[in-house]
N, C-alpha and C positions, 0 to 999 in steps of 0.2 A: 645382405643387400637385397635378396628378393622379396618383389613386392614395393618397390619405391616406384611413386608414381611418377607420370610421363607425361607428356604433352600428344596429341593425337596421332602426331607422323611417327609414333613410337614402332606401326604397323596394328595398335590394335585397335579396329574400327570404335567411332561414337566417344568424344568427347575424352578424358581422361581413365587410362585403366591402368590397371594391376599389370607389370610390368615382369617377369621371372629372368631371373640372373643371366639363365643360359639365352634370352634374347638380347638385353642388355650386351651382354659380352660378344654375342655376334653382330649387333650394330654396331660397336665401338670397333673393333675389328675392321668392318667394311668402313666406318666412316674414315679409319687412319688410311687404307688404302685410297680412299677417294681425295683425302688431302695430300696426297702424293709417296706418303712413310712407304718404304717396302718391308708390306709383311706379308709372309709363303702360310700357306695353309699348316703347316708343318709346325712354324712358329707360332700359328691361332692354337694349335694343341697342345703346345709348350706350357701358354700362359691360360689353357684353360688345367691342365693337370698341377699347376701351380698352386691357382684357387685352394685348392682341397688341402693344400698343408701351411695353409696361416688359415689365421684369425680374419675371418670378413669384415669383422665391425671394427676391426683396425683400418679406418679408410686409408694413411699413408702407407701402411704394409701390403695393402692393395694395389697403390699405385707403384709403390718399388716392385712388388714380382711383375703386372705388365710392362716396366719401364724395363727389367731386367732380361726381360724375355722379347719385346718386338723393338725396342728402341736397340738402332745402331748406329747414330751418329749424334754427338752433342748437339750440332745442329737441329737435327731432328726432336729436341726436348722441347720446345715452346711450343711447337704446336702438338707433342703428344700430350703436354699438360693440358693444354687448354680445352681440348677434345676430353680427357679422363674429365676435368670439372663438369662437364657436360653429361655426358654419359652417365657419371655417379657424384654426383653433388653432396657437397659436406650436411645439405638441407634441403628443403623446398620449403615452398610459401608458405603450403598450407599446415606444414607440420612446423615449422618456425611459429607461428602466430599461435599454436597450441602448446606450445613448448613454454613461448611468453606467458599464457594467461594464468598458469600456473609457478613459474620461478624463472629466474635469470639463467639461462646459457654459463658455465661452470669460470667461461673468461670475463664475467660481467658482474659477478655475483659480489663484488669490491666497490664497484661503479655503481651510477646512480640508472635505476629500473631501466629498460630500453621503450617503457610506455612512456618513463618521463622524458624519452629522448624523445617522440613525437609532438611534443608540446615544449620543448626549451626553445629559449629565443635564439638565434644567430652567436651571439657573440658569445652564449653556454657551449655551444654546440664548436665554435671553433675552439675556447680554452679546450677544452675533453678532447679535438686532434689535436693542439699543439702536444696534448700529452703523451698521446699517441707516435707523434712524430720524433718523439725524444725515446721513445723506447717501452710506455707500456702495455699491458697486455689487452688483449681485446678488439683489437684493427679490425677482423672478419668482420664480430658482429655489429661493429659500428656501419663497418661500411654498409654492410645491409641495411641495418636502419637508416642511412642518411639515401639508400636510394629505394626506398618506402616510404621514407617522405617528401623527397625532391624528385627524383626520378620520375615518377607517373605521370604520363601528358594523355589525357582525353584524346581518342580515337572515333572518337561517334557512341552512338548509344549501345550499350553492354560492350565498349570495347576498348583497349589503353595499350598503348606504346608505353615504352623503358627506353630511359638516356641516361648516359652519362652526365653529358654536359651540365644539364641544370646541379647535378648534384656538386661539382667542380666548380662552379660560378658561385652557385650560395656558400661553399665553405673557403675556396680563396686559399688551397693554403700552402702556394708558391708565394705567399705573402705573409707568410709568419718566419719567413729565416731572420731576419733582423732582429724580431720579439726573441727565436727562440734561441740564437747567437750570444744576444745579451745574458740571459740566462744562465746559459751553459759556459759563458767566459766566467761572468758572474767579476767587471773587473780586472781581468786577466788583458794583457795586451794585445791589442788584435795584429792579425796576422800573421801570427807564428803556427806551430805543429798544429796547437789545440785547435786554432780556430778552422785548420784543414782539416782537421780528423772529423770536428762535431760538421761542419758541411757537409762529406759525404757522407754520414751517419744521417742526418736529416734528408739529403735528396734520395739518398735512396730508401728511406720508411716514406715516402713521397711517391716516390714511385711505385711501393711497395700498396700505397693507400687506392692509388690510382688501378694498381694492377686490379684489386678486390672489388671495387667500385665497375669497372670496365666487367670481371668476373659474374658479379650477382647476375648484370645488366642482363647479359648475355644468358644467364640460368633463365632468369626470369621470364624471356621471347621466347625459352625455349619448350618452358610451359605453357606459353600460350600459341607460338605456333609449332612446336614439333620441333625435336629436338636435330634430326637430319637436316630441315630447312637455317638452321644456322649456324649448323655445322659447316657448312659449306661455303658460309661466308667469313665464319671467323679465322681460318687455318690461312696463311698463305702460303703454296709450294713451297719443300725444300730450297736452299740458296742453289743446288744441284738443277733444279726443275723450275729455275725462272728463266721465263722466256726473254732470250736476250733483246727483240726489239723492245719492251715494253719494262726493261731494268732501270731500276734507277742511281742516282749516284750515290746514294750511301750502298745502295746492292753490290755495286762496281766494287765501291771499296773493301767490299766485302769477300768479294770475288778474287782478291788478289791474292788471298793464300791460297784458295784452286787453283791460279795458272802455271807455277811454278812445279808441282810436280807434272800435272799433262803435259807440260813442256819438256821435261825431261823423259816420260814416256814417247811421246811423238820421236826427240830425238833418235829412242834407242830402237821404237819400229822400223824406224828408215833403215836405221845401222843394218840390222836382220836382215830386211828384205834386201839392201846393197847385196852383202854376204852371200845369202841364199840365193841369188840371183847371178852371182857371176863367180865362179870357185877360180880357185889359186890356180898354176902352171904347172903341170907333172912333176908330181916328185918320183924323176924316175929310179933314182938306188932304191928308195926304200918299195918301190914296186917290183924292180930286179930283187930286192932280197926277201919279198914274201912270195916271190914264183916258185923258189926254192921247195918248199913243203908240196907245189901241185908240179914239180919235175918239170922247172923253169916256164912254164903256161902262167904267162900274168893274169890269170882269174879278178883280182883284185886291182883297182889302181889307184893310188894316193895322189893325191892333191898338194902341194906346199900351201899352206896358210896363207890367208891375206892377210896381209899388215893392217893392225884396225884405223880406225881415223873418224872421224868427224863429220857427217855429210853439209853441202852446202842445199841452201835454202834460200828461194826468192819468195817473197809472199806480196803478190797483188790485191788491195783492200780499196775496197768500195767503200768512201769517205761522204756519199751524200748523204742530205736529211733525212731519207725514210730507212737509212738502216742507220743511222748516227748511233745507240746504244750497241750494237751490233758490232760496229766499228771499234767504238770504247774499248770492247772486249778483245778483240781482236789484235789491237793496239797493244793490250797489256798481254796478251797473249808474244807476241811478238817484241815485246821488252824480254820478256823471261827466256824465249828462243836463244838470243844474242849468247848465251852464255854456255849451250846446250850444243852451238853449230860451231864446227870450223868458219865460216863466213855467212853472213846475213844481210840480204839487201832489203829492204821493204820500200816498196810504191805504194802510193795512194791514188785515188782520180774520181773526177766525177763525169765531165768528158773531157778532159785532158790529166795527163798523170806525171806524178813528179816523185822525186825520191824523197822517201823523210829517214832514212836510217840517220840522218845525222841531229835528227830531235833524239835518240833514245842512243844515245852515247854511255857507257858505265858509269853507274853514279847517278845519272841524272835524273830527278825527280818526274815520277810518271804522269802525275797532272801537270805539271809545269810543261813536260814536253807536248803531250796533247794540246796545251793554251796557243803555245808555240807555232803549232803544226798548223793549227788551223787560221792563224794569223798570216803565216810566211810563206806556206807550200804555194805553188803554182795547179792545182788540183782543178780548176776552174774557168771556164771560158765563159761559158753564158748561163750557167748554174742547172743545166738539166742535164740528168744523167746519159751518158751517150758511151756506152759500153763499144760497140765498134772504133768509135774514134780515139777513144783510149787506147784499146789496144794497137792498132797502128801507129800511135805515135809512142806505145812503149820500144817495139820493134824500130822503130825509126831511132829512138834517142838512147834506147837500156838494152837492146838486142844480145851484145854480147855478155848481159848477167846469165842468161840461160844457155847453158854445157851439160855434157854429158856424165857430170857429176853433182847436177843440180835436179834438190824436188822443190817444184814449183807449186806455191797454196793459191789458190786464186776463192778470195771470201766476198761474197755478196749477193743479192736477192736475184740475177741477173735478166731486173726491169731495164731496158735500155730506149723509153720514150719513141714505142715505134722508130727506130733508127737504123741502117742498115747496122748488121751484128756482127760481120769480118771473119766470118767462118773459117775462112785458109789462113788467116793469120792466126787464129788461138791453134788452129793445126797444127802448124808451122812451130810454135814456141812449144806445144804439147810434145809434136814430134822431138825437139833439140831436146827436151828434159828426162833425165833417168826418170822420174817419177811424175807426175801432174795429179792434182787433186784439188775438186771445185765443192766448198762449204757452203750451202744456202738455206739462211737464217728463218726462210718462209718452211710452212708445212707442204707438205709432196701434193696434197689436194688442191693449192692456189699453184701449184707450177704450169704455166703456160695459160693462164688467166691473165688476159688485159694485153699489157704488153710483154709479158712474161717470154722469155727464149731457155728457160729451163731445159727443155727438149733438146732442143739443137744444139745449144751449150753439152750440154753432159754427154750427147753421142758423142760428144769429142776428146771432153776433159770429164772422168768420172765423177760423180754428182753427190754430193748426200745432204739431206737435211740435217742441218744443225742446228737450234731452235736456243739449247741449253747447254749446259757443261755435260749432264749426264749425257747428252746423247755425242757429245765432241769425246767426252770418254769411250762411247761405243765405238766411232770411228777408229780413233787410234787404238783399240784393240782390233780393231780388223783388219790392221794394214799387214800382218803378218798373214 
């Protein structure tokens, strides 16, 4: 692999240069940490002493030892692919177009020239994918060629952008399932097995076309501006490291196999900390009978066990529009609580607050209860968040949710519209609860900007940024 050329931001000054393995491998390195992957310096030597026992020119054996050595979460495989295409590309431009002038690429060598492919008309060019799409060989170097020659959009003089798009608009071909259904029934009745099997056979070499075409695009900006500059745009954070205000609803739903174990961890911190916090009632015999060996001197004193149990849990959620995904999460976080607590109350409010425990009942579907909530809750007076006023009418109407067996989550940005903030009242409900603890979805640097009461909130009720899941995992590992 040393010696493949690069685009300028590769670090080496002046247009394109000679490129050596061991800088490659430590840009790729930095670039995964910079998309979020956690990789230890530790694991950069893992997969640099890897190298040296395969075959380099095996590009997939390439990517299996870095996959094998810094990738640790399935999740985390799309964006270490897409970062490896980048960093070590199956080609480049310039060595493709030399490759051509002399013989066909070894999956084309059956197909017709990839020179005739820059001159076939549209509707050559779509039969060769439908063939594609049915299964054979050669997808890569197609795709390449069709965004070489649809792809390039004029930039100005000596200069061109790469898209996708044009290349997907000229070949169309979410519009050959019908052509290539009939085909592959060939007569057969529709609607049964067959016709399910050849569908997701075809959407996914569809997707598969798409993925390569999106792939090249991306090689190719990153020869002409540097392969760092778009690295940086193509990875999106771990599902771990997206930032809950700005999640979306397929992220959500994505989100909902993380809630259910932190929910079960949260529970079992609290359990601890109860435990650790207040020990059992003398066990006097068995301290009587270990005096025995120090000439009846109780040196030592036992405890009787507490009986374990379940803690209870009230959680107060900030339900307005600027933490609305926030919220989402919080919500399904609080579904999955239900199951983890001896008893669960949940409030919502924006300046007045209401109980929704009875949207998320067992069973009951978590979008449908969200639709629910936000339809019927009473959360609502004149639609600006007013964090004082809520709390006083939580104390007023829900006061006695909070005992000396309850920990209290209170989740939100704690913006409160310039509004008086009810200081002795979160005291007041801080002080009634075994536990209090305040989650705010903003970063510690915007706390107490604008109308932020960050500060004065958290002298009271202990405070943490919570932005993502990774960092809501930090929390409940520190509640011990």
């Amino acid at each position: 692999m040393t010696g493949v050329r690069s685009g300028p931001a590769t670090g080496v000054p002046g247009g394109r240069a000679e490129v050596s393995l061991l800088d490659r491998h430590l840009g790729f390195v930095r670039a995964l940490r910079e998309a979020g992957l956690p990789v230890s310096p530790a694991e950069g030597l893992d997969a640099a002493r890897a190298l040296a026992v395969i075959d380099l020119a095996e590009r997939e054996s390439l990517r299996a030892a870095y996959a094998a050595t810094l990738v640790k979460r399935p999740s985390h495989r799309a964006g270490f692919d897409t970062l490896f295409d980048l960093w070590f590309p199956a080609t480049t431009t310039g060595l493709r177009a030399s490759r051509a002038a002399e013989q066909d690429p070894p999956g084309l060598r059956h197909l017709p020239d990839l020179r005739d492919l820059e001159t076939a008309e549209v509707p050559e060019l779509r039969d060769r994918l439908a063939g594609l799409l049915l299964g054979a060989e050669g997808m890569n170097e197609f795709a390449r060629a069709m965004v070489e020659r649809f792809g390039r959009q004029p930039a100005g003089p000596g200069r061109q952008n790469w898209f996708s798009y044009p290349v997907m608009r000229a070949l169309s071909p979410e519009t050959l399932m019908a052509r290539l259904l009939a085909e592959v029934l060939a007569g057969r009745e529709r609607g049964g097995l067959a016709e399910k099997v050849a569908r997701q056979r075809i959407n996914e070499n569809t997707r598969r076309f798409e993925d390569a075409v999106s792939g090249d695009v991306r090689r190719r900006i990153a020869e002409d501006s540097g392969i760092e500059r778009i690295a940086r745009s193509s990875v999106r954070p771990p599902l771990e490291q997206l930032d809950f205000l700005r999640i979306t609803k397929a992220d959500l739903a994505r989100l909902r196999r993380e809630v259910h174990p932190l929910a079960r961890r949260l529970a079992t911190r609290l359990t601890v900390k109860h435990r650790l916090g207040h020990r059992g009632r003398l066990d006097f015999r068995r301290t009587v009978r270990a005096s025995l060996s120090s000439g009846g001197v109780p040196l030592t004193t036992f405890n009787r066990p507490r009986r374990p149990h379940k803690p209870e849990l009230v959680v107060l959620c900030d339900t307005s529009d600027s933490v609305a995904s926030f919220a989402h999460f919080t919500l399904l976080l609080t579904y999955a609580l239900r199951e983890q607590f001896t008893k669960v109350r949940a409030f919502g409010f924006v300046d007045t607050v209401d109980e929704i425990t009875r949207f998320f009942v067992p069973g009951a579907d978590v979008a449908e209860a969200m639709t629910r909530l936000t339809k019927e809750a009473d959360m609502v007076r004149f639609g600006r968040t007013n964090y004082g006023h809520a709390l006083e009418r939580f104390v007023e109407r829900y006061g006695d949710a909070i005992g000396p067996k309850t920990s209290l989550l209170i989740l939100g940005d704690a913006r409160s519209n310039y509004q008086p903030p009810a200081l002795e009242t979160l005291r007041r409900l801080a002080g009634g609860a075994r536990h209090a603890y305040w989650l705010n979805p903003e970063p510690v640097a915007q706390w107490d900007s604008g109308d932020s009461l960050a500060t004065a909130y958290g002298g009271i009720v202990p405070m943490y940024e919570c932005r993502n899941a990774a960092q809501l995992a930090a929390f409940i590992e520190e509640l011990v």
